[in-house]
Backbone as a ProteinNet text record, in pm:
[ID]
protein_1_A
[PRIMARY]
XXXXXXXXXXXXXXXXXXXXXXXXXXXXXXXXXXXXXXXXXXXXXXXXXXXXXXXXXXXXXXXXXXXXXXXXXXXXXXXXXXXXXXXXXXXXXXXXXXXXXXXXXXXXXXXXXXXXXXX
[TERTIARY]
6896.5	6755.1	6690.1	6718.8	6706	6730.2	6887.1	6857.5	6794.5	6760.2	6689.3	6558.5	6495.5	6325.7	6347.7	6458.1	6462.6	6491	6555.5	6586.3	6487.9	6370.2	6263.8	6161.9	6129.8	6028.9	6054	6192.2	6208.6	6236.4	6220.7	6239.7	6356.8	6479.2	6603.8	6669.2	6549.8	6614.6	6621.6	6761.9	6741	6675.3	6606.5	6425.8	6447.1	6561	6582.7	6609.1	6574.3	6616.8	6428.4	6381.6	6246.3	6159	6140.5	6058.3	6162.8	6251.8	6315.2	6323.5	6208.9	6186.2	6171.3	6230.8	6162.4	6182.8	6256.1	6215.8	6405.4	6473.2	6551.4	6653.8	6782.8	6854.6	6797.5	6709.7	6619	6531.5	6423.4	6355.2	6418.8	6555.4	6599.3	6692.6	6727.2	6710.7	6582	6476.1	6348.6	6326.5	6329.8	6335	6415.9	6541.8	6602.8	6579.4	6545.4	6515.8	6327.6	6266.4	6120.4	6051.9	6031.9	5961.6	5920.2	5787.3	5756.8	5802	5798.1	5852	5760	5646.3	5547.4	5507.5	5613.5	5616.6	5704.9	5800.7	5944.2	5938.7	5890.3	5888.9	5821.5	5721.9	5630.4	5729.9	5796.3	5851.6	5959.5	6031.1	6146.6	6120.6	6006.7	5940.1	5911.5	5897.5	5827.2	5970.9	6086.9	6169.4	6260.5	6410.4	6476.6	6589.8	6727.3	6872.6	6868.6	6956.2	6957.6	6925.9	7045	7066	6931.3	6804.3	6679.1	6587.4	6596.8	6531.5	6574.5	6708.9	6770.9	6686.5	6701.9	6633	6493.1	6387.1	6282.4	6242	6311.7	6332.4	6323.3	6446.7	6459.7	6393.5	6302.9	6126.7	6035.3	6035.4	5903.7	5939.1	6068.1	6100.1	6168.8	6284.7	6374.5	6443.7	6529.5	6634.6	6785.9	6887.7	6982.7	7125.3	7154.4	7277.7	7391.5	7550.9	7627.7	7709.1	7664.5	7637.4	7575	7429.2	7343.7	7382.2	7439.8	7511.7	7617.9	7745	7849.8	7769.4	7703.3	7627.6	7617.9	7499.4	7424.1	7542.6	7634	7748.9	7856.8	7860.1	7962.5	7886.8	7717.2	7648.1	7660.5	7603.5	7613.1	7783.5	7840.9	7988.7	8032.2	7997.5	8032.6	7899.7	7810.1	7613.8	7739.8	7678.1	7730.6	7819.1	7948	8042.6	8055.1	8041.9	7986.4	7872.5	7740.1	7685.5	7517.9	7427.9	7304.8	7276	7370.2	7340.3	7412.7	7548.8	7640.5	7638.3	7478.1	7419.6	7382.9	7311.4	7292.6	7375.6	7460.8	7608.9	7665.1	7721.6	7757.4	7646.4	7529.5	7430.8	7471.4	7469.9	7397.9	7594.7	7718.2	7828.9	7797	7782.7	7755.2	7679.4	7561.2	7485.8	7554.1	7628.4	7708.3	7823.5	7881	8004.2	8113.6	8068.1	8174	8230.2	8177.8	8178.1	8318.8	8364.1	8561.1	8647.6	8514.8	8632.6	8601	8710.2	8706.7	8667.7	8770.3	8768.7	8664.5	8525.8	8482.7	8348.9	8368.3	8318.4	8198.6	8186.6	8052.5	7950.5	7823.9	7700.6	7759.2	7794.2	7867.6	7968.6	8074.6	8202.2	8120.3	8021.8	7963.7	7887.1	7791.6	7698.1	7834.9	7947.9	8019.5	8070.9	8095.5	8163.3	8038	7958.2	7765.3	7750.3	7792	7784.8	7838.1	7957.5	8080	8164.2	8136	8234.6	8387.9	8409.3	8555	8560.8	8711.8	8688.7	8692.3
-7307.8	-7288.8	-7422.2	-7516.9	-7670.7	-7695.9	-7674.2	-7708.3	-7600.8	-7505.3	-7431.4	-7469.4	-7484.4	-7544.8	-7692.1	-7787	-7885.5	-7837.9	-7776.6	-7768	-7650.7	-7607.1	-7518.4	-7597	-7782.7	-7843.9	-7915.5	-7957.8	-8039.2	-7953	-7790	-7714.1	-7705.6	-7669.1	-7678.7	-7551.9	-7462.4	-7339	-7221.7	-7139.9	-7003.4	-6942.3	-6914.4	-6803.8	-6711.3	-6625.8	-6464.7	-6525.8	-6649.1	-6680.7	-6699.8	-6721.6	-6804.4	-6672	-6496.5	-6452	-6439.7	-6465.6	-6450.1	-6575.7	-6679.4	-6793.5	-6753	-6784.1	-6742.2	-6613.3	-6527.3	-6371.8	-6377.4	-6265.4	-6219	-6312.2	-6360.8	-6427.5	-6560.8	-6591.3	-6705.1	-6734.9	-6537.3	-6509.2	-6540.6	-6409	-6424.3	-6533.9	-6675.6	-6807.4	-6848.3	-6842.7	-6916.6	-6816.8	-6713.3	-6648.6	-6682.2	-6711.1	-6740.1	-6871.1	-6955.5	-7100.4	-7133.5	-6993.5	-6990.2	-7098.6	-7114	-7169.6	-7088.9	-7155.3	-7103.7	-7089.8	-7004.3	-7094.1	-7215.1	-7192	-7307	-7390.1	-7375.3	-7520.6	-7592	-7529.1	-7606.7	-7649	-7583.8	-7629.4	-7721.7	-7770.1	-7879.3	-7995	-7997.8	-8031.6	-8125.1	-8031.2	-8051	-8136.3	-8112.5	-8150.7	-8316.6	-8369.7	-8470.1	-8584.7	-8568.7	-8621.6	-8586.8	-8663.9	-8643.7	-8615.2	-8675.9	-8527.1	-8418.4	-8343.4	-8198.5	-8231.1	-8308.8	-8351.6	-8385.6	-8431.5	-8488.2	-8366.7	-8294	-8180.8	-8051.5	-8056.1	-7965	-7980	-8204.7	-8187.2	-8137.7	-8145	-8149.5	-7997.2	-7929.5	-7774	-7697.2	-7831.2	-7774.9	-7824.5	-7957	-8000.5	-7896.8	-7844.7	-7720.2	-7600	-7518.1	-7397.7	-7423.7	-7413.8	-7440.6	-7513.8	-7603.1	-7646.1	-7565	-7581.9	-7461.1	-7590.3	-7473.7	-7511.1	-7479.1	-7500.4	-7492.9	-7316.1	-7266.3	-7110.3	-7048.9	-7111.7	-7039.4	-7082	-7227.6	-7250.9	-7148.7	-7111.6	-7041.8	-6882.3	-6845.6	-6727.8	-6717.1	-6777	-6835.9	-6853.6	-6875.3	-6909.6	-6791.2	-6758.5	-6633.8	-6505.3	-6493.8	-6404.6	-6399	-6538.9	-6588	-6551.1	-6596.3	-6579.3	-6378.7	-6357.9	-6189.6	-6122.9	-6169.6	-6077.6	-5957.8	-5853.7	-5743.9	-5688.5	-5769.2	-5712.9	-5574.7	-5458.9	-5322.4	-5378.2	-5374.9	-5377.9	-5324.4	-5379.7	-5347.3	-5402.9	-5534.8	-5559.9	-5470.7	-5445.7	-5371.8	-5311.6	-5235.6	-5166.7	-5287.7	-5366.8	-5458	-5541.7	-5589.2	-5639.2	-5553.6	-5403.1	-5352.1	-5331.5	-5286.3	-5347	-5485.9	-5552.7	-5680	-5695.8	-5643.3	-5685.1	-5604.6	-5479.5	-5329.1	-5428.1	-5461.1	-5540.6	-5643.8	-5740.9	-5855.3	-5799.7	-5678.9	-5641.3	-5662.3	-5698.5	-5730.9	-5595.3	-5455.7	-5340.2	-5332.7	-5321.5	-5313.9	-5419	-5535.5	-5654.2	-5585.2	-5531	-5559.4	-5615.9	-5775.9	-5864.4	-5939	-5902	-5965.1	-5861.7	-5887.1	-5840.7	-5901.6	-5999.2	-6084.3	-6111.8	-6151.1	-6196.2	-6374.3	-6401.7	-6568.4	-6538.5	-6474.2	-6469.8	-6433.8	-6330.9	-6330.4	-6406	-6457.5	-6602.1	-6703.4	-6745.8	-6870.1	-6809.2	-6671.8	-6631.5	-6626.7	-6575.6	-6623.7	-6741.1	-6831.5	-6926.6	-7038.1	-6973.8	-7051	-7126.6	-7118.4	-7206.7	-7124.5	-6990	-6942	-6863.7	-6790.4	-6709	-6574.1
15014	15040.8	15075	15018.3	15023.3	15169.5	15227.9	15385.2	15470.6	15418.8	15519.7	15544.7	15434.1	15416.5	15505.7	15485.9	15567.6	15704.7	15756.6	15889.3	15978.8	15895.2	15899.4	15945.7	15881.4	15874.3	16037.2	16042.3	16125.7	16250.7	16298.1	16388.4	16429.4	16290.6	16357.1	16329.6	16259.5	16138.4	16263.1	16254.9	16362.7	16288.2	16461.3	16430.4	16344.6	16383.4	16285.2	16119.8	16094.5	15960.3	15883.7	15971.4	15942.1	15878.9	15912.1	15827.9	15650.2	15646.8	15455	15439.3	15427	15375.6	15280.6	15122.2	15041.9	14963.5	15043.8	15055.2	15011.2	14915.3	14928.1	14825.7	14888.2	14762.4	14761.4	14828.9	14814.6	14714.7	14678.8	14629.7	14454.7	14449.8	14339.5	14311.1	14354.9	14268.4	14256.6	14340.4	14264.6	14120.2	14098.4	14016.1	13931.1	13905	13808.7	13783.7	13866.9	13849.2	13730.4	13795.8	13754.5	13828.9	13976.3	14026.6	14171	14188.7	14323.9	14444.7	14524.3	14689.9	14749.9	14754.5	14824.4	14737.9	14574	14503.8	14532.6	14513.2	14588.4	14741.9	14837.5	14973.1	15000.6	14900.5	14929.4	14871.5	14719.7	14674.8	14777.9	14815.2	14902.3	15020.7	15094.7	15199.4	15140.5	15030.1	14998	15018.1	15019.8	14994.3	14865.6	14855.2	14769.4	14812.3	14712.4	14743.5	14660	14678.1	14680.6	14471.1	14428.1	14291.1	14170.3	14303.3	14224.4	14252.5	14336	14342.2	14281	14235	14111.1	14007.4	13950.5	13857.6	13830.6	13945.4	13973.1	13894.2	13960.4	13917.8	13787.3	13733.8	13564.3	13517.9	13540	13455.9	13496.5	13646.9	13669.3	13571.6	13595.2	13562	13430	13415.7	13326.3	13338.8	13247.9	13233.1	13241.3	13274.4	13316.1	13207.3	13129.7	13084.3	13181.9	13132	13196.5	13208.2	13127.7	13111.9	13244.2	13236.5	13350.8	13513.7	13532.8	13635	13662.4	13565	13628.3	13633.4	13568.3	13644.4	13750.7	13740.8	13890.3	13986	13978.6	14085.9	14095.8	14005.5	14022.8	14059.2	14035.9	14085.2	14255.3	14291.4	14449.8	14506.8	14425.2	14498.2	14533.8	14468.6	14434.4	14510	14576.3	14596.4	14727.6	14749.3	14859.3	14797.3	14680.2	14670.2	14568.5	14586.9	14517.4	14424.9	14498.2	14403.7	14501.5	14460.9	14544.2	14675.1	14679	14855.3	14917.3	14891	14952.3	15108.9	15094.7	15194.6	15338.1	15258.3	15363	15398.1	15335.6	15414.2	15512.5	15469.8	15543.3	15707.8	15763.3	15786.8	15864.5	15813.7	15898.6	15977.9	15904.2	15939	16106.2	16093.3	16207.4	16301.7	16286.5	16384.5	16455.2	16359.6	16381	16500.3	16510	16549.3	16486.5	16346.8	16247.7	16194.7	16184.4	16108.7	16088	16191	16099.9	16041.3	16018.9	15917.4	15754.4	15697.4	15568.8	15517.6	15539	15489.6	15419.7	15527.1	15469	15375.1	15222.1	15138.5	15053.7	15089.4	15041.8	15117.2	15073.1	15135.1	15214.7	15098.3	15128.5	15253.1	15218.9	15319.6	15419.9	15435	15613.4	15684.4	15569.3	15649.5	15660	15596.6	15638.8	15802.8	15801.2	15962.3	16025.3	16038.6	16057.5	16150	16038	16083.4	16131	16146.6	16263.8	16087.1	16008.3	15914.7	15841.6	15942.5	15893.3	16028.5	16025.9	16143.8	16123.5
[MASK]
+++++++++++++++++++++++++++++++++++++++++++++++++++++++++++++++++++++++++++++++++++++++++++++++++++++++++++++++++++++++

């Protein structure tokens, strides 16, 4: 979300990405984080690496033990896979011309083919 808000400011973000600023698995980490979107985007916008604006986060919202990290990460790693995105993976794969890859079963695994980083 961090490089999107950056590559949003500096006019580098694809358009079809720009109305779910914010909106969606964006929405639910600011949510689990407990911070705003147009706190963090200002935030982000001001400067920093990704590492000082983590911390920035856990002084606004919470602090995150090492518990709530592997959540948080194994939630992200697994989002589409049988569960409530499901629909919209399948969805955005159909649009993509992806509909008959199996393979790929995650929100993650389709933005990395998305976005040119697997094949």
């Amino acid at each position: 979300m961090i490089g999107k808000i950056r590559l949003h400011a500096a006019g580098r973000l694809w358009e079809d990405l720009h109305a779910n600023l914010g909106k969606g698995m964006d929405a639910t980490l600011l949510e689990f984080l407990r911070i705003d979107y147009e706190t963090l985007r200002g935030r982000v916008l001001e400067g920093g690496s990704d590492e000082e604006i983590l911390s920035w986060c856990e002084a606004q919202g919470r602090p995150l033990n090492d518990t709530d990290r592997r959540l948080w990460n194994y939630y992200a790693a697994k989002l589409g896979w049988n569960d409530h995105i499901s629909e919209i993976l399948a969805k955005r794969k159909a649009d993509a011309g992806l509909g008959d890859r199996d393979d790929i079963q995650t929100i993650v695994h389709y933005i990395d083919i998305d976005e040119g980083r697997r094949a």
